[in-house]
C-alpha positions as CSV (number, residue, x, y, z in Angstrom):
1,X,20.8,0.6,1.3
2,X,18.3,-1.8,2.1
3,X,19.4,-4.7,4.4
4,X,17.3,-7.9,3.5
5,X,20.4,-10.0,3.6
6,X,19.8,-10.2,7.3
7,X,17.2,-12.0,6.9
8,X,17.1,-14.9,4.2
9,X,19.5,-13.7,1.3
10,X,23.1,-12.4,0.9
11,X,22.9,-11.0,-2.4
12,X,22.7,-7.6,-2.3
13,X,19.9,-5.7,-4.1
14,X,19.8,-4.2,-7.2
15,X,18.7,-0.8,-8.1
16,X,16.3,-0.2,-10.1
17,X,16.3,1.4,-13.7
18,X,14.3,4.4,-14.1
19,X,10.8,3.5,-15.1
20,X,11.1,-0.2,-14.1
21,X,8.8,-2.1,-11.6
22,X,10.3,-1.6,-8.2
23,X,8.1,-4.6,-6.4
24,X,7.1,-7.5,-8.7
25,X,4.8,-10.3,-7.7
26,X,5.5,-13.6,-9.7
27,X,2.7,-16.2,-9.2
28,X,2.2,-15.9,-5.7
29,X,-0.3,-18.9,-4.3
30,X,-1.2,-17.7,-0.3
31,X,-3.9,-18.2,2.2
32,X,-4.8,-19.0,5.8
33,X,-3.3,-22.3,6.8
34,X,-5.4,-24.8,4.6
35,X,-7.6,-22.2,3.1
36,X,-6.2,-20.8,-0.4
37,X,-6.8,-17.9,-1.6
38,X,-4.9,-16.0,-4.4
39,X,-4.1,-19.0,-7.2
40,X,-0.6,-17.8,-9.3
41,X,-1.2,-13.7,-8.8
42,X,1.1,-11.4,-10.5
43,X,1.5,-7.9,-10.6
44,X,4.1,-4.9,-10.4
45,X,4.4,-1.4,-8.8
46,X,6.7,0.8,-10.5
47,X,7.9,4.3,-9.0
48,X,6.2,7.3,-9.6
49,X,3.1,5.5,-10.7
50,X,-0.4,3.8,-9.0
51,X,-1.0,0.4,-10.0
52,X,-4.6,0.0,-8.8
53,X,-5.7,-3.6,-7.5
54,X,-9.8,-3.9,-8.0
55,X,-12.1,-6.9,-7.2
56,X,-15.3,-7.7,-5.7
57,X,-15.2,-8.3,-1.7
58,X,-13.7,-11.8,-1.1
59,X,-11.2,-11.6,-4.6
60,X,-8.4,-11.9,-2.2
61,X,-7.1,-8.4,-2.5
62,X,-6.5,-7.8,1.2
63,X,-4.7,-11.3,0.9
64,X,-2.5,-10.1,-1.9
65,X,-1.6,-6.9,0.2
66,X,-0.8,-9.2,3.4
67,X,1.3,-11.5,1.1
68,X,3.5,-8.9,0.1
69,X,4.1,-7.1,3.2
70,X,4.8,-10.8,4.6
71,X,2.0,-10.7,7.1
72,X,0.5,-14.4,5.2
73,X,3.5,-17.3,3.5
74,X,3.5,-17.7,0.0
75,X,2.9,-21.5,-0.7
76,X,4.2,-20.9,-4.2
77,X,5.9,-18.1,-6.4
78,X,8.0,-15.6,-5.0
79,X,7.7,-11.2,-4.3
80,X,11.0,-9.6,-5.5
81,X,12.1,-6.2,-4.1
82,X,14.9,-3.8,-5.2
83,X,15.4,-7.0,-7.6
84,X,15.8,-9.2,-4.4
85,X,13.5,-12.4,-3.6
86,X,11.7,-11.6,-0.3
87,X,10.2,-15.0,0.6
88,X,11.8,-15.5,3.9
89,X,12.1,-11.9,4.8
90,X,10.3,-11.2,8.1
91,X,7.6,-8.8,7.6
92,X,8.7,-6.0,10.2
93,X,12.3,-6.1,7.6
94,X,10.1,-5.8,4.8
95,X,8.7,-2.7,6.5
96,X,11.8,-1.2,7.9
97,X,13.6,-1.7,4.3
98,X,11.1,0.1,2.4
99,X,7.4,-2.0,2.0
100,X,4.5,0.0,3.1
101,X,1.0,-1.2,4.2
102,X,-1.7,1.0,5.7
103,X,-4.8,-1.4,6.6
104,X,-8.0,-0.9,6.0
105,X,-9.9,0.9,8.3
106,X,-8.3,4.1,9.7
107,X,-6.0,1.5,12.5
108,X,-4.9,4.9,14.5
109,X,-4.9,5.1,18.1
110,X,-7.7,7.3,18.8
111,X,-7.4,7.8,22.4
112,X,-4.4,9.4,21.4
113,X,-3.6,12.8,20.0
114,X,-2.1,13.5,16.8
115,X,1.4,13.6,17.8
116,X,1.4,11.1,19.6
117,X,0.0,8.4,17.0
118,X,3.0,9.9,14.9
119,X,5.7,9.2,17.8
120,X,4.4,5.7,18.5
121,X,3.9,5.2,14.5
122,X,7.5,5.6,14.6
123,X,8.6,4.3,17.3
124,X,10.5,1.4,15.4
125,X,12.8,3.5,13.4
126,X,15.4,3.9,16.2
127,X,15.2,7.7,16.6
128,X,16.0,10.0,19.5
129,X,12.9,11.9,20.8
130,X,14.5,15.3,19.2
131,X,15.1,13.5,15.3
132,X,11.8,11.7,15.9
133,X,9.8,15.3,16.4
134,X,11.6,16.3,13.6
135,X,10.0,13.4,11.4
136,X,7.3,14.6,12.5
137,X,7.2,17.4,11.5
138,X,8.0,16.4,7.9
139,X,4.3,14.8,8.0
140,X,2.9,17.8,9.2
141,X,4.7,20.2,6.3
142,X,2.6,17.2,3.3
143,X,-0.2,17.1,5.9
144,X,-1.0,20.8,7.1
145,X,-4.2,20.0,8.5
146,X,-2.9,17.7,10.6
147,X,-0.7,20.4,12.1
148,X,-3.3,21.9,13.2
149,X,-5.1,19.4,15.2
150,X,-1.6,17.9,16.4
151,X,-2.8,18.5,20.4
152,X,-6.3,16.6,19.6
153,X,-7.5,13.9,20.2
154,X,-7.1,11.7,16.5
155,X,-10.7,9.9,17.7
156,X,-11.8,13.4,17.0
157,X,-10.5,14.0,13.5
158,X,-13.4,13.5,10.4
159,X,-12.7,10.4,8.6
160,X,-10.6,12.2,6.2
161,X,-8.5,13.6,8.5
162,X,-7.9,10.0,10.6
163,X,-7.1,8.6,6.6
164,X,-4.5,11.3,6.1
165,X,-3.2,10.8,9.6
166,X,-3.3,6.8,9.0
167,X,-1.1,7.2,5.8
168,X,1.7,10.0,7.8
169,X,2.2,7.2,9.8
170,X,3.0,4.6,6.9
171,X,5.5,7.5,5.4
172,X,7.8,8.5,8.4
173,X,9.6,5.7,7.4
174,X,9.6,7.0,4.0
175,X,9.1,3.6,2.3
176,X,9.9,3.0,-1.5
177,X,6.4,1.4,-1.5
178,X,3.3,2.0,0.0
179,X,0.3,-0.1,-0.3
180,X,-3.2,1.2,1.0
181,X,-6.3,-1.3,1.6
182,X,-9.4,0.8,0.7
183,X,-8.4,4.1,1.8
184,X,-11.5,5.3,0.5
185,X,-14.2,3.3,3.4
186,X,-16.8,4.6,4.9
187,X,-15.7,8.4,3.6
188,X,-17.9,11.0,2.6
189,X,-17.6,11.3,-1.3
190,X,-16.2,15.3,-1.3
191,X,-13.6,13.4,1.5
192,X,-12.7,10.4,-1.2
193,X,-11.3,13.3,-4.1
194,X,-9.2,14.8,-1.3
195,X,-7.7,11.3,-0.4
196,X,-7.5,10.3,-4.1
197,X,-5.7,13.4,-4.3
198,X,-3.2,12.7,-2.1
199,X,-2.7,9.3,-3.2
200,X,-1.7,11.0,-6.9
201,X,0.8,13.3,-5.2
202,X,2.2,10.5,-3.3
203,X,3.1,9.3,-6.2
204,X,4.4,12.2,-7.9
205,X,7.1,12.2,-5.3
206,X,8.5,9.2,-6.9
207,X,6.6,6.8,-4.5
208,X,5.5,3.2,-6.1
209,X,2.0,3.0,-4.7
210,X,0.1,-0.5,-4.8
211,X,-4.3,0.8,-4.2
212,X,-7.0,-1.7,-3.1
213,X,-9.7,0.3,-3.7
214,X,-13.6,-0.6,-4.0
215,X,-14.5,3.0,-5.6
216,X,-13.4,1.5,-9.1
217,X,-14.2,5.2,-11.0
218,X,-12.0,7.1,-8.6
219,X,-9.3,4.0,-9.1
220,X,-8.9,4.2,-12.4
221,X,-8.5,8.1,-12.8
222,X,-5.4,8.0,-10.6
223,X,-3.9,4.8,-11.6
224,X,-1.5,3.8,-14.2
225,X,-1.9,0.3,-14.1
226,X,-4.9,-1.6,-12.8
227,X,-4.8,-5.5,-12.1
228,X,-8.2,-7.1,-11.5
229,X,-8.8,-10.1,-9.1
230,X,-11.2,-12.5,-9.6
231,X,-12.4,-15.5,-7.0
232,X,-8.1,-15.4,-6.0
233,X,-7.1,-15.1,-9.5
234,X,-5.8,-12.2,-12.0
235,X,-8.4,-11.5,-14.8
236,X,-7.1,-8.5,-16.0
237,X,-3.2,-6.7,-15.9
238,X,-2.7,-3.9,-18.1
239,X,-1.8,0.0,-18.4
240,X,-5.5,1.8,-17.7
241,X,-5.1,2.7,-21.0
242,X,-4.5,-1.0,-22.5
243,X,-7.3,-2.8,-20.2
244,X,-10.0,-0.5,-22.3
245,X,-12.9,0.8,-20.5
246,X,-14.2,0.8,-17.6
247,X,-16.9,-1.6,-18.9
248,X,-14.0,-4.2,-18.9
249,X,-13.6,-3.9,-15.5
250,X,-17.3,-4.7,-14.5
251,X,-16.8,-7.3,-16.5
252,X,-14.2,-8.6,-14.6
253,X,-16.5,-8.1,-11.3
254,X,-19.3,-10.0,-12.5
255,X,-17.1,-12.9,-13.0
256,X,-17.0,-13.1,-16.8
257,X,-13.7,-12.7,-17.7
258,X,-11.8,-15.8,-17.5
């Protein structure tokens, strides 16, 4: 049972109906202090599907991610988990209850080995040492290659490898929802299929996954929904199958769609 009432609301959450959107964004306005950047955004993630989130650099897709995880204030609208307004929810209960972000950029400690990026990754959940290894070792059984290097170094992983490890440390709180910001940067394209891969599985398991993703191809063959920024605002929000082809999309990067 989630426990957001701690922290803004007393109504207790609602569970959600098979095959309905678990995290809905409603006309979210956000920014940096005076800076605006997303302009009335909507979107949903439902379980057991990827809704994909495309746009060229400076859309305000990172922005959107940060909103939600409750990293940057909404000046207007309002994110609704579990069928709960989060607004005031502090972003570490957004995290503990069930909201996901992995940042771009592989943010491991790589002076560290593997295990011990996955103890200090969950080092908030309020373990023991003995029920936190064993955690652990859940990420190791969906990430075997990981097992493997678990004494290394992570700084000495492949980029694939530090992605994979990046995203264990996102699930041993086994969220409801887990948003990735370009988990595809800077990989080597035979590494991207693996991660897209992943990312597919992830949410076969009944995960709702929420993808910022630059590789727009890749995107769209994993994702069952795709929204489509443009200069802060949405352009496009359909099925994959209902925003037609991909040629819609570059549409929408080139700032034609209105």
């Amino acid at each position: 049972m989630t426990d957001l009432s701690a922290n803004g609301s007393d109504r207790e959450p609602v569970e959600t109906p098979a095959g309905e959107p678990l995290l809905v964004v409603d006309a979210i306005c956000a920014g940096y202090r005076d800076l605006q950047v997303l302009w009335n955004v909507s979107l949903s993630v439902t379980p057991g599907r990827v809704t994909a989130l495309l746009g060229r650099n400076g859309a305000g897709k990172t922005t959107t991610l940060r909103a939600i995880a409750g990293l940057n204030p909404l000046t207007k609208g309002s994110v609704r988990y579990r069928g709960q307004e989060i607004n005031t929810v502090s972003a570490h209960a957004r995290a503990r209850d069930g909201i996901a972000l992995v940042q771009e950029g592989k943010r491991i400690f790589r002076r560290r080995t593997v295990q011990e990026n996955l103890l200090l990754g969950g080092y908030g959940l309020g373990l023991r040492r003995k029920q936190l290894i064993g955690v652990c070792d859940r990420a190791y059984e969906r990430f075997p290659i990981l097992a493997t290097r678990r004494k290394g170094l992570a700084g000495q992983l492949s980029g694939g490898q530090q992605q994979m490890l990046a995203i264990a440390q996102a699930l041993l709180s086994e969220p409801k929802v887990l948003m990735l910001d370009e988990p595809s940067a800077g990989l080597a394209p035979s590494i991207v299929k693996d991660v897209f891969e992943t990312i597919r599985g992830l949410s076969g398991e009944g995960l709702a996954v929420l993808l910022v993703e630059q590789a727009v191809d890749q995107a769209l063959q994993i994702a069952d929904q795709v929204a489509v920024l443009d200069v802060g605002r949405v352009v496009v929000n359909d099925s994959t199958e209902g925003a037609g082809s991909a040629s819609v999309i570059r549409e929408a990067y080139l700032g034609r769609l209105s």
